[in-house]
C-alpha positions in Angstrom: 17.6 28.4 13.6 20.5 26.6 13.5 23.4 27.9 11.0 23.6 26.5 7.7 26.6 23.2 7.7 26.2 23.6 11.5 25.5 20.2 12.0 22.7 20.8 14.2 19.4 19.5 13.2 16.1 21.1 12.8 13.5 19.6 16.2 11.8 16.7 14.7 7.9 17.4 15.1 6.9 14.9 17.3 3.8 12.9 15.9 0.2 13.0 17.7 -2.7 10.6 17.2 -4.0 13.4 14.7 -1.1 13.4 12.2 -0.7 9.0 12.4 -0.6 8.4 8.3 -1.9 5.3 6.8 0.6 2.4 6.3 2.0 1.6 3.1 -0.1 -1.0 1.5 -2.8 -0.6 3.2 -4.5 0.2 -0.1 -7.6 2.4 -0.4 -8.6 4.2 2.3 -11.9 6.5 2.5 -11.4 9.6 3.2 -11.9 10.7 7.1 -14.9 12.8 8.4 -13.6 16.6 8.9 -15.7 19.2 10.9 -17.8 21.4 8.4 -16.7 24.4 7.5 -20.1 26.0 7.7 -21.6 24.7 10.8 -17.9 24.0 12.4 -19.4 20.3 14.1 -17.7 19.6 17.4 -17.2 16.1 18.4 -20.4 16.3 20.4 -22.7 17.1 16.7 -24.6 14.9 14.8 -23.2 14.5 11.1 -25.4 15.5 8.4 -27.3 13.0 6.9 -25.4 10.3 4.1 -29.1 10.5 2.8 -28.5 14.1 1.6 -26.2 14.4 -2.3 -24.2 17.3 -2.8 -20.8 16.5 -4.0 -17.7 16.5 -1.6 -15.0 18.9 -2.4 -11.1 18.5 -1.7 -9.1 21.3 0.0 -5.7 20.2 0.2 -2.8 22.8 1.4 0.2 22.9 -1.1 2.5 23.1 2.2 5.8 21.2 3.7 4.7 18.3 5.8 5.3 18.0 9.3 8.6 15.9 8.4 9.6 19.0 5.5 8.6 16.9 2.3 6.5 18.3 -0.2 3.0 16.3 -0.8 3.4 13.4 -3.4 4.1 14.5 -6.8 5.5 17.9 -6.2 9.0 16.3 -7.8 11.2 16.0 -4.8 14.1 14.0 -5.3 12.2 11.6 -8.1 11.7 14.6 -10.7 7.9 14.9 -11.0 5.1 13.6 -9.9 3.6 10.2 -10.7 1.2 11.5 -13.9 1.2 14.4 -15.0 -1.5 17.1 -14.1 -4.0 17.4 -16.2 -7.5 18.3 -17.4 -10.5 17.9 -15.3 -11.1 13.8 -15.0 -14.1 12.6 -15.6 -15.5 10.3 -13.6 -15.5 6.7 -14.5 -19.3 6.4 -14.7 -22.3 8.5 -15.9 -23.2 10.7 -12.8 -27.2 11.1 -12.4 -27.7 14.7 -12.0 -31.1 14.1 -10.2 -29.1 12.7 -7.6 -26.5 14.8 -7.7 -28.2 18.4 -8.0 -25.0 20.1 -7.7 -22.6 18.3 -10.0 -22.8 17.9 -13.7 -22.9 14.9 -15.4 -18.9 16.0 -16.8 -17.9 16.6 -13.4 -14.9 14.3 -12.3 -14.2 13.2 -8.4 -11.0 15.5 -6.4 -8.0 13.4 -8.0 -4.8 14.7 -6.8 -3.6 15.6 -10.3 -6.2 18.4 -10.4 -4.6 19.1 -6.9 -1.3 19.4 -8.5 -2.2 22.1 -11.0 -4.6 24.1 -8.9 -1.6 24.7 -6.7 0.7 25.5 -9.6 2.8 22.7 -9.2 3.4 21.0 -12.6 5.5 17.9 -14.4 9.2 19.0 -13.5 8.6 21.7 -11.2 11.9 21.3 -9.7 13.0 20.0 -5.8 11.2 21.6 -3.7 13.4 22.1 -0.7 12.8 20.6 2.5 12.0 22.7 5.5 12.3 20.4 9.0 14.1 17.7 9.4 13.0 14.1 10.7 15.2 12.0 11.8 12.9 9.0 10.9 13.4 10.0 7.4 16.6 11.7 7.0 17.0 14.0 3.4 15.7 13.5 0.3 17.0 10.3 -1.6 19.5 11.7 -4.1 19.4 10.8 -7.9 21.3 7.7 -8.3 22.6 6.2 -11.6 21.1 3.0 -12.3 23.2 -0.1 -12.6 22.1 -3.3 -13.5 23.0 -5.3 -10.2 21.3 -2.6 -7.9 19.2 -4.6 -5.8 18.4 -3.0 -2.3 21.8 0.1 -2.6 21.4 2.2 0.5 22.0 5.9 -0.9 24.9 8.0 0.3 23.8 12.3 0.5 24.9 15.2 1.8 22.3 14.6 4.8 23.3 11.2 5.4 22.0 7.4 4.7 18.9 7.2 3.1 16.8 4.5 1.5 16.1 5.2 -2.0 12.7 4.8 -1.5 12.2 6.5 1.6 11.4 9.8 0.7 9.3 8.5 -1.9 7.4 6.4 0.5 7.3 9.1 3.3 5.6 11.7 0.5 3.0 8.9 0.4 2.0 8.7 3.4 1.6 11.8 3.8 -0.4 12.3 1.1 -2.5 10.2 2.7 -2.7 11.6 6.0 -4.2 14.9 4.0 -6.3 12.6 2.4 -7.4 11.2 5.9 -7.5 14.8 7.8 -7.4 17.8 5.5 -11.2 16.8 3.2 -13.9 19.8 3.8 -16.8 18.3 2.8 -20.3 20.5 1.6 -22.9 21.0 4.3 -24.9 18.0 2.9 -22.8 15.1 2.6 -21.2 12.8 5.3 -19.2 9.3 4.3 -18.6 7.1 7.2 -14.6 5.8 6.8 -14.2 2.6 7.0 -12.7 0.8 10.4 -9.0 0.4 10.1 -7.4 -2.5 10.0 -5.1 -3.6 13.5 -1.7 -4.3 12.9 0.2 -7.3 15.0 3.3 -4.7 14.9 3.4 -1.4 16.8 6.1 1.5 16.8 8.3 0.5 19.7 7.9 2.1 22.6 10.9 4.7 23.9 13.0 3.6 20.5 16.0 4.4 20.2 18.1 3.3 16.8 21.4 4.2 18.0 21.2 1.5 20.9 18.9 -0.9 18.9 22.1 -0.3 16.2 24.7 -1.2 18.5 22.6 -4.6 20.0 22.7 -5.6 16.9 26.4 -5.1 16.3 26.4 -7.0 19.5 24.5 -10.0 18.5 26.6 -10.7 15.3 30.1 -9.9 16.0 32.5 -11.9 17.3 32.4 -16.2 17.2 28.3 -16.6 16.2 25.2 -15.1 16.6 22.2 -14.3 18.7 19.5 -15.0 16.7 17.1 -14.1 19.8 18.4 -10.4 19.3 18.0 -10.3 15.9 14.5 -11.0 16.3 13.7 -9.1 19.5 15.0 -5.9 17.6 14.2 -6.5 13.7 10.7 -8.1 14.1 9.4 -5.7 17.1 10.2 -2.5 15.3 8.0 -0.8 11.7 9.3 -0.1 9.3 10.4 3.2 9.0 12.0 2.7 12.5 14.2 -0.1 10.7 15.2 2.1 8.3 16.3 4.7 11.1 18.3 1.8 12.9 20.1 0.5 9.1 21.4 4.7 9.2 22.5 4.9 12.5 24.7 1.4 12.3 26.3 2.1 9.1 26.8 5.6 10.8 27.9 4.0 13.7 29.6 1.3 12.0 30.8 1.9 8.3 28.9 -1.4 7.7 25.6 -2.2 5.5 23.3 -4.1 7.9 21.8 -5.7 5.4 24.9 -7.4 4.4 25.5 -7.9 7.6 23.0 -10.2 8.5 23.1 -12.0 5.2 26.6 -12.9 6.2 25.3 -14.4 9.7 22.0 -15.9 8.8 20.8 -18.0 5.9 17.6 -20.0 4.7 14.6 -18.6 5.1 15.5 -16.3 8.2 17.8 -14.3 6.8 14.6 -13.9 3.1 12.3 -12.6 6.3 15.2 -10.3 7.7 16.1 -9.0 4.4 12.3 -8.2 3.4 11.6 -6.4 6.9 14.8 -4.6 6.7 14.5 -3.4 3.3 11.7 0.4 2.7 8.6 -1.6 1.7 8.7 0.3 -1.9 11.5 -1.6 -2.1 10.4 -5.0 -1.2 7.3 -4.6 -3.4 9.4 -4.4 -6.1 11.7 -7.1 -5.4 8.8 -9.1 -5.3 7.3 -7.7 -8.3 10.9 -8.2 -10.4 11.4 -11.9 -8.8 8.1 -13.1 -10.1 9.0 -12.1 -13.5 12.3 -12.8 -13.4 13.6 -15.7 -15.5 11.7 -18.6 -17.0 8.0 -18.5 -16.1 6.0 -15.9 -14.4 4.5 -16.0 -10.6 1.1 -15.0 -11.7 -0.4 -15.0 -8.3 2.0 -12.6 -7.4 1.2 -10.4 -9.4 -2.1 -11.0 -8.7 -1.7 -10.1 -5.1 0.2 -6.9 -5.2 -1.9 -5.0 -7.9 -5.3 -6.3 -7.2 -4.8 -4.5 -3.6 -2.9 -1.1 -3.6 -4.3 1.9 -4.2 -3.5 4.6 -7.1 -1.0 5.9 -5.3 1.1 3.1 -3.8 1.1 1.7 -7.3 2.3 5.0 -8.8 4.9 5.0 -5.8 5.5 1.3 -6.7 6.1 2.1 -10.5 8.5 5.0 -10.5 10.7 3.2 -7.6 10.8 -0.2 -10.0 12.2 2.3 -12.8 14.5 3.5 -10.5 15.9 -0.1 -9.1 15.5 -1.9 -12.5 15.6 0.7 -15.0 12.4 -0.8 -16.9 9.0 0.1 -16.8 6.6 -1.6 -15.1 3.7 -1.7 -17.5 6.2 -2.9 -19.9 7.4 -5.7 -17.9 4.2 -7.3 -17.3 3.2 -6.5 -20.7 6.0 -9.0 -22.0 5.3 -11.8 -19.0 1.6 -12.2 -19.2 -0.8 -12.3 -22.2 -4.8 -11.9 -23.4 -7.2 -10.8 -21.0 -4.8 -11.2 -18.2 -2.2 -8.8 -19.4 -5.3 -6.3 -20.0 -6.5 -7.0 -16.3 -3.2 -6.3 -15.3 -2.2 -3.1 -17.5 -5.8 -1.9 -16.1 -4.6 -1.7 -12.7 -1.1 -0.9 -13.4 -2.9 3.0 -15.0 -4.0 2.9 -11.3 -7.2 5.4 -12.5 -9.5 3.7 -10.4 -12.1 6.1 -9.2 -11.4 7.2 -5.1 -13.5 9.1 -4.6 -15.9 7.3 -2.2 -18.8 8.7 -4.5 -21.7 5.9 -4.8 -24.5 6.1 -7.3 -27.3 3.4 -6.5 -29.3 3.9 -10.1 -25.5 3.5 -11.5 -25.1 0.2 -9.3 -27.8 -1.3 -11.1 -26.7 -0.7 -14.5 -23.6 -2.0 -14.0 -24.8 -5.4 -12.5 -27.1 -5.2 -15.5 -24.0 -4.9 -17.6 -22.3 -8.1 -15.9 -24.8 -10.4 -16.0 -25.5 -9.5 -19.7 -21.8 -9.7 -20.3 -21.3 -13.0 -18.8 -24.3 -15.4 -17.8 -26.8 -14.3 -20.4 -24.9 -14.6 -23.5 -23.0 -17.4 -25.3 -19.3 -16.7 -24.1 -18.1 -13.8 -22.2 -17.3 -10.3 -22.9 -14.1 -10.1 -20.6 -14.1 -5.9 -21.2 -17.1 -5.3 -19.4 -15.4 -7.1 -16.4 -11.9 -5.8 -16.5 -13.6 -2.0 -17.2 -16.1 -2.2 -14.1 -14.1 -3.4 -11.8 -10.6 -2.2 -12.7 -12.5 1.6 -13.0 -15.4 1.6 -9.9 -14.2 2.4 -6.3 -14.7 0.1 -4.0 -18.1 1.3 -2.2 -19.1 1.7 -5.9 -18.5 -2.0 -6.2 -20.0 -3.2 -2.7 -23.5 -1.7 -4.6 -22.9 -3.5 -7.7 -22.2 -6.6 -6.1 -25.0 -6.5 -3.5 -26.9 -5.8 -7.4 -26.2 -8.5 -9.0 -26.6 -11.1 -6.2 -30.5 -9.4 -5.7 -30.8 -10.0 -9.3 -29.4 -13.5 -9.5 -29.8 -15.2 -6.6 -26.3 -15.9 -6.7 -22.7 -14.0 -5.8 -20.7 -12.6 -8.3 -17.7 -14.5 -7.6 -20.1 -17.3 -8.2 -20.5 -16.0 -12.1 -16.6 -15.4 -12.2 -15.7 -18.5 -11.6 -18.4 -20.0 -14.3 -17.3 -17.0 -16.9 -13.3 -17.4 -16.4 -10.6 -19.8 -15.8 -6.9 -19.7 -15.1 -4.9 -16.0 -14.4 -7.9 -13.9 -15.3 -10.2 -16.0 -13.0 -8.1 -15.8 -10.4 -7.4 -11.9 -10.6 -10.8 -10.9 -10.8 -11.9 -13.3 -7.7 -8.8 -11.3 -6.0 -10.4 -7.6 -6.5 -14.1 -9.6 -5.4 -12.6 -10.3 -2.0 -10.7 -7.1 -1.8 -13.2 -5.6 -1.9 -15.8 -7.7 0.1 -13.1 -8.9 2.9 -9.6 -8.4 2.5 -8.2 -9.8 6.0 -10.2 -13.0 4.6 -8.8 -12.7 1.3 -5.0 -12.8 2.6 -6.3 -15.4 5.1 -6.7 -17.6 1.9 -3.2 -16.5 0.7 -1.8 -17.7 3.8 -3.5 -20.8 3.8 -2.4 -21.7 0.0 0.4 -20.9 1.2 1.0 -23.7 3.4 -1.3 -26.2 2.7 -0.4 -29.3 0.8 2.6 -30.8 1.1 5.6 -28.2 1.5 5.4 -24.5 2.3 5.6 -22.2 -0.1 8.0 -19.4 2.4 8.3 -16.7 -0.4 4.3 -16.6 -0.3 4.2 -16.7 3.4 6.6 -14.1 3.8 5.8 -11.7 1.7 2.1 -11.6 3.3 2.9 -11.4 6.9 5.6 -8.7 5.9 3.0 -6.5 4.0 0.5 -7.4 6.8 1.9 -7.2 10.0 1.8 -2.8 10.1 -1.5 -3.3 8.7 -4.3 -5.7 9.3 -2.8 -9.1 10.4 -4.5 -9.3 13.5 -8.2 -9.1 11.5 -6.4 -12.1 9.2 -5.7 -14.0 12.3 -9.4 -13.5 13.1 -10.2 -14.6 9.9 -7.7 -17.5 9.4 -9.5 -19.4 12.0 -12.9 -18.7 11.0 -12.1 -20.1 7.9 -9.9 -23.0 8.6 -10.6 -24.2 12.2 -7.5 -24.0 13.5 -5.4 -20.6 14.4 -2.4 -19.3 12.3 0.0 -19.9 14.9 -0.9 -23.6 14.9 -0.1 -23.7 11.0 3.0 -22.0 11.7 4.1 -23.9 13.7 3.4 -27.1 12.1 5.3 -25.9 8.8 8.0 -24.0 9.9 11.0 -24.2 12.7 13.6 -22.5 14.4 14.6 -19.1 14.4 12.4 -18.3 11.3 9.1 -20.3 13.1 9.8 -17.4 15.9 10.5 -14.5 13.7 6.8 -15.7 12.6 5.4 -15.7 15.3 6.7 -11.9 16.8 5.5 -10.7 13.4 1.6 -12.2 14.4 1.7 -11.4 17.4 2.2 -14.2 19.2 4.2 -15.6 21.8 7.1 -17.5 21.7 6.5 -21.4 21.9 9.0 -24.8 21.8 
């Protein structure tokens, strides 16, 4: 070991296919099959049967990452964890003991907060100190007064540059790597995990920030600018590799490459530089505070980002927003929207929707029972039963109830929505439908809207492709032209131009074109 202020850095722990964390944004994830503790399957053994109903149990390890952060919520550099730990949660719906013989009807599914206290880690615990360090990730973000004008303010610490988000966002992820790799289920249960989505954007390849750092110096100093660079670099890189390459040029440098390049670009290349350069906890935000910013609200938006996260992105999401805006959340969307939309919204901005990839087939019915009694049988609609089932049920829960109430009907439920609802709360219902029946179609459909007509609606089309691109955007692709007939590139490249048109394009995938 290295002696302490000796400059020398811990070995970063190189990554293997094992320890690859889900992306930020990605949303909900189910849990990944683990070997059995009690019959220790090799890759070669059949899993039990998903016929068979005991109740999965959580094992997480209160232990430093691989990178030396503390799992999400052990306070770090943000002072506690997202929610408190609490009492035992119940679950959102009645469990039916007959077919659940070894849960009770009060027992709740593995939330992390009962992780939290198990371990002994409570609200304020204190920092806990880092033990490696990653270079991809640098130190612990330090606590930085809030001002007004913030915006995207690269912090300053002892260790060197670091986003203000990035530990935050790092803790995340890995939170959901234990999620993915570190469940012990019972002898009698076995959950298939859903196929991941493919990203159009890969982790380059040999990287190397300090020479990506000074191409980019390169590319903007001096009499004007190589675009081609800027895009080669910026749009071919993740996002944690971008933040690695901002450290390394204002280490390099003494500059802020953000303010860099919005000195040497302008229009909408230098909005899509911006948003890839900044953590995406940070951009989320931005996007959040722009579409209530001012007069009106960008209900869509809204719409978008908190119809598709997962409890913990949108806790992540919430205490950075506090931190860059010094408001809450909740209360912000509490004062820009109204009625049953604000409730919709204030619903999934608790983010208590039930994870735990538990489904309950007698349950299913019931609750399709309860929807169709709430809406299409009765004169009006009881907008509570709505928001409560499908702000509360996780998503394989939901799959059930909508397979339900389309056996019962004859028709979907997005069908019934849009009869039931119209306006904001039509539209944000519809949104957690798709989520949950095809979410590379339903951002297909935002990427569409958000170029069809007459002008192009660039914030919308950014913001998507940004959020995508690490994620899924090559299943949206797939989808965009099952839909619509004609491939995104094409629509691309019919509403855009220039260096932003080929931005696009390295961000889908796709190959540069006149």
């Amino acid at each position: 070991m290295y002696p302490y202020s000796s400059g020398m850095p811990y070995p970063p722990q190189p990554p293997t296919n094992e320890q690859q964390s889900v992306p930020f944004g990605a949303g909900w994830v189910a849990p990944m099959q683990q070997n059995v503790p009690q019959h220790h399957y090799n890759h070669h053994s059949q899993p039990p049967s998903l016929s068979s109903q005991s109740t999965p149990t959580m094992n997480y390890q209160q232990l430093p990452n691989q990178h030396g952060a503390m799992p999400f919520g052990s306070s770090g550099s943000y002072g506690g964890p997202p929610y408190p730990a609490s009492q035992s949660i119940s679950p959102p719906y009645p469990t039916n003991a007959s077919h659940h013989p070894h849960m009770g009807p009060s027992a709740g599914p593995p939330y992390p907060a009962q992780h939290h206290q198990q371990q002994g880690v409570g609200f304020n615990a204190g920092h806990a100190a880092p033990q490696y360090h990653n270079p991809h990730y640098g130190h612990p973000a330090s606590h930085a007064p809030y001002s007004a004008n913030h915006g995207y303010t690269p912090v300053m610490t002892s260790g060197g540059y670091e986003s203000p988000a990035g530990n935050m966002a790092h803790c995340f992820e890995e939170l959901s790597h234990r999620q993915g790799h570190d469940v012990h289920r019972s002898s009698n249960q076995y959950l298939q995990a859903p196929k991941e989505g493919t990203p159009t954007v890969f982790p380059a390849q040999g990287f190397d920030p300090v020479k990506d750092a000074h191409d980019l110096r390169k590319a903007m100093k001096g009499f004007g600018t190589d675009e081609n660079a800027l895009i080669n670099i910026i749009c071919r890189r993740t996002n944690s590799q971008r933040q690695e390459i901002q450290r390394q040029y204002k280490t390099h440098f003494g500059k802020d490459l953000i303010e860099d390049i919005k000195s040497e670009t302008s229009g909408n290349f230098e909005k899509l530089l911006v948003g890839l350069l900044r953590p995406i906890v940070d951009f989320y935000c931005a996007e959040l505070n722009d579409a209530m910013a001012g007069l009106g609200t960008k209900e869509e938006v809204l719409i978008e980002i908190l119809c598709t996260l997962s409890n913990q992105e949108i806790h992540t999401i919430k205490h950075q927003y506090l931190r860059l805006y010094g408001a809450h959340l909740e209360s912000e969307l509490k004062s820009e929207t109204s009625g049953n939309f604000k409730r919709l919204l204030v619903s999934l901005c608790t983010a208590a929707r039930d994870e735990s990839g538990q489904i309950d087939p007698n349950q299913a019915q019931i609750d399709a029972r309860e929807l169709l009694k709430a809406g299409e049988l009765r004169v009006g609609t009881d907008e509570s039963m709505f928001n409560m089932i499908l702000c509360q049920r996780n998503y394989q829960q939901l799959k059930l109830i909508f397979q339900e109430y389309e056996r019962m009907t004859e028709h979907s439920l997005e069908k019934a929505i849009k009869k039931e609802f119209s306006g904001d709360i039509m539209e944000g219902l519809i949104a957690i439908y798709k989520c949950v029946t095809n979410k590379a179609e339903y951002f297909a459909s935002r990427l569409h809207k958000s170029m069809a007509g007459i002008g192009t609606n660039d914030g919308q089309l950014i913001r998507v492709i940004v959020t995508r691109c690490e994620i899924d955007m090559a299943d949206i692709k797939v989808a965009f032209e099952r839909l619509y007939g004609k491939s995104l590139k094409s629509w691309i490249k019919g509403d855009t131009s220039g260096h932003y048109k080929h931005a696009l394009y390295a961000l889908v995938g796709e190959e540069r074109s006149s």
